[in-house]
C-alpha positions in Angstrom: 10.0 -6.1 30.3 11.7 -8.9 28.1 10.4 -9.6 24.6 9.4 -13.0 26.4 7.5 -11.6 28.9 5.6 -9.4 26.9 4.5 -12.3 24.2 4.0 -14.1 27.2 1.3 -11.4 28.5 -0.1 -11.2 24.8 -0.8 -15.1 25.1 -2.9 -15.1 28.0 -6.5 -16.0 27.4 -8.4 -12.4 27.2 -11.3 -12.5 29.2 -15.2 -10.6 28.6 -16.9 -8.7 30.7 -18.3 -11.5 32.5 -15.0 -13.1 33.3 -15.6 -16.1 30.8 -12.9 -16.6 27.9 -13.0 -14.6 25.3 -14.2 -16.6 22.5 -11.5 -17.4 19.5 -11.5 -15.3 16.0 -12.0 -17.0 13.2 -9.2 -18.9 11.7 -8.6 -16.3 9.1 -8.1 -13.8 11.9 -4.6 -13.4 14.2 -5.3 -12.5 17.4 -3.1 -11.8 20.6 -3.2 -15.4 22.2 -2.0 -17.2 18.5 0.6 -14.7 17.8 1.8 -14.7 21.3 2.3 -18.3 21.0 3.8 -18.5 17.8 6.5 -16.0 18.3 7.3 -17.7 21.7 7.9 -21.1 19.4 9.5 -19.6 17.3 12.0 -18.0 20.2 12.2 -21.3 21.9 13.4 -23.1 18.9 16.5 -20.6 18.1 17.4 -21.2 22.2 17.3 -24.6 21.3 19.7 -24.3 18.2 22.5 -23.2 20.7 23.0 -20.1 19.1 23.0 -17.6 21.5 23.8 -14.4 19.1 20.5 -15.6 16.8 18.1 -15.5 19.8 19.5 -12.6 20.7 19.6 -11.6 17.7 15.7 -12.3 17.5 14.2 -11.1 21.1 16.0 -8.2 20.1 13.9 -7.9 16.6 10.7 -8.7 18.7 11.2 -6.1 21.2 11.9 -3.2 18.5 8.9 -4.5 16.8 6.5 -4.1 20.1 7.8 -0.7 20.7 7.3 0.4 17.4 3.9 -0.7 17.6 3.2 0.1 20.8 3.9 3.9 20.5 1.9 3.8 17.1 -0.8 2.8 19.4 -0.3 5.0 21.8 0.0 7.8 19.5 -3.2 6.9 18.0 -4.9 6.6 21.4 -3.9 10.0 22.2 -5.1 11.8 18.8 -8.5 10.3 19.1 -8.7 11.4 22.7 -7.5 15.1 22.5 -8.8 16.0 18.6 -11.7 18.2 18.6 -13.7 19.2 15.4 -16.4 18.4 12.8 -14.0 15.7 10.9 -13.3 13.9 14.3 -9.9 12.3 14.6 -9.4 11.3 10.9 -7.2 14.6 9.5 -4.7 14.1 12.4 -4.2 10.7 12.5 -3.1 11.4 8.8 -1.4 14.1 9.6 0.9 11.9 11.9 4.4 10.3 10.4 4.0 7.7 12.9 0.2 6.6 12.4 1.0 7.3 8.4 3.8 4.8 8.3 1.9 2.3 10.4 -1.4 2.7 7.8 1.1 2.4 4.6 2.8 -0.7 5.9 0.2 -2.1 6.2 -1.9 -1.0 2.7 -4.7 0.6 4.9 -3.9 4.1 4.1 -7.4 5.8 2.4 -5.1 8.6 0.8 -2.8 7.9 -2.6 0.8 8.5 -3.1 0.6 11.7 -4.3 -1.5 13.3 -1.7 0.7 11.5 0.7 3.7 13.0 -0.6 1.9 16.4 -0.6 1.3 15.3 3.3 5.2 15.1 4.0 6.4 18.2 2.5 3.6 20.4 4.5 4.9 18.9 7.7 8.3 19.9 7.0 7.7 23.1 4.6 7.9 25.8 7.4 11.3 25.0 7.9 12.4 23.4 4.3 10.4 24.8 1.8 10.4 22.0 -1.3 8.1 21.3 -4.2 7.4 18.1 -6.7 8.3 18.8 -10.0 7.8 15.6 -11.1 7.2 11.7 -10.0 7.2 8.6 -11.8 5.0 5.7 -10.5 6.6 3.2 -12.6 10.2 3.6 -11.8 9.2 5.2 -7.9 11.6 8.2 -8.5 10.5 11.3 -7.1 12.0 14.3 -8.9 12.0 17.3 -6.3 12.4 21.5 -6.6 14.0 23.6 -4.1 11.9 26.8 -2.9 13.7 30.1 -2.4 13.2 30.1 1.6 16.0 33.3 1.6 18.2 30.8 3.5 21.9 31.5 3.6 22.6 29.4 0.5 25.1 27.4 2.7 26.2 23.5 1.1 25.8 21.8 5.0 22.1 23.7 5.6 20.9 22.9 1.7 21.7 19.2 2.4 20.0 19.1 6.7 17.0 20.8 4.4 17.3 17.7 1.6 17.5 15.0 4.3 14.9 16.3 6.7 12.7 16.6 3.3 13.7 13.1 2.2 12.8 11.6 5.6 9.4 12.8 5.6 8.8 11.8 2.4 9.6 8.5 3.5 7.6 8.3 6.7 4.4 9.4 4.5 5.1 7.4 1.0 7.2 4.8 1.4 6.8 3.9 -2.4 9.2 6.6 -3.1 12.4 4.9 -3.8 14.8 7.4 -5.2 14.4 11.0 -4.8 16.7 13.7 -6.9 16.8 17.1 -6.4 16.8 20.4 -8.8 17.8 23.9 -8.0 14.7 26.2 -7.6 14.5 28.1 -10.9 16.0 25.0 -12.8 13.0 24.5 -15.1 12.7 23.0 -18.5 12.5 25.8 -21.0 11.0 26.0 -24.7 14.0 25.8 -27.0 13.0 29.3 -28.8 13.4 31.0 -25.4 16.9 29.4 -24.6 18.1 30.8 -28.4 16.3 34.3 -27.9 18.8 34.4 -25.4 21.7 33.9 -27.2 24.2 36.9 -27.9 24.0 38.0 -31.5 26.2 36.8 -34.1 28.6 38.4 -36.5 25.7 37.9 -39.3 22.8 39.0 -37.2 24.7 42.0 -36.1 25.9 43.6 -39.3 
């Protein structure tokens, strides 16, 4: 289906149970029919400019756009229909990169960045084991700790581990805009312990 045809289908008039119209939301509200309508003007003016590439360019932007919602929607149709429990729903929907990214881009997510970020790792921990050491809400930099996983140590896994970690992070807290990484074991030490260390001198050893 074109990105045409499905704003056209969102246009059409929605109607109740008793085949009436649906009534229209309040101005302060989108609906289907408005946005429909709009993004079909909008489309309709870039045909007109005689630009072929831009409306390309643009029913190409739509279509993305209505996938990517449409399998959030999906997705979220199908947690509330197969989740069992006490809590309902609710701790898999947050569980979910795709429902979590949705809910952030959106500023509806109930959880903050922190626990968010705590979110990502857990989905991704079994296989790349990674700790915070440290994050800074002012400047969005994310300061992250390897685990010792007993991996093989080797450069190409370490960085598939980093970038599998650095996705999720940024699925689940999108605020995060720079990550670094430490070694596991690189920790800030007290300055006494670092000298204590030290071998001894020709003074302290005479």
């Amino acid at each position: 289906m074109s990105a045409r045809a499905t704003t056209a289908q969102a246009a059409a008039p929605q109607a109740t149970a008793s085949g009436a119209a649906a009534p229209s939301a309040a101005p302060a509200v989108p609906n289907a029919e408005t946005t429909g309508r709009r993004v079909e003007e909008v489309l309709d003016r870039l045909a007109r400019r005689d630009d072929r590439e831009a409306s390309d360019a643009a029913e190409e932007l739509v279509r993305v756009l209505m996938d990517f919602y449409g399998a959030g929607l999906a997705r979220i149709m199908h947690l509330v229909g197969s989740t069992t429990g006490d809590d309902g729903p609710r701790p898999a929907l947050l569980r979910d990169e795709l429902v979590t990214s949705l809910l952030v881009l959106h500023d509806l997510h109930p959880e903050d960045t922190a626990t968010r970020i705590g979110r990502a790792l857990d989905s991704v921990r079994r296989q790349h084991p990674a700790e915070v050491a440290e994050f800074d809400a002012d400047t969005g930099t994310l300061r992250l700790r390897t685990a010792d996983s007993g991996g093989c140590g080797c450069p190409s896994t370490g960085q598939q581990a980093q970038q599998a970690v650095e996705a999720a992070v940024s699925c689940f807290a999108p605020e995060v805009t720079a990550m670094r990484w430490e070694a596991a074991g690189e920790r800030a030490e007290p300055a006494l312990l670092q000298i204590s260390r030290r071998p001894p001198t020709a003074a302290t050893a005479s």
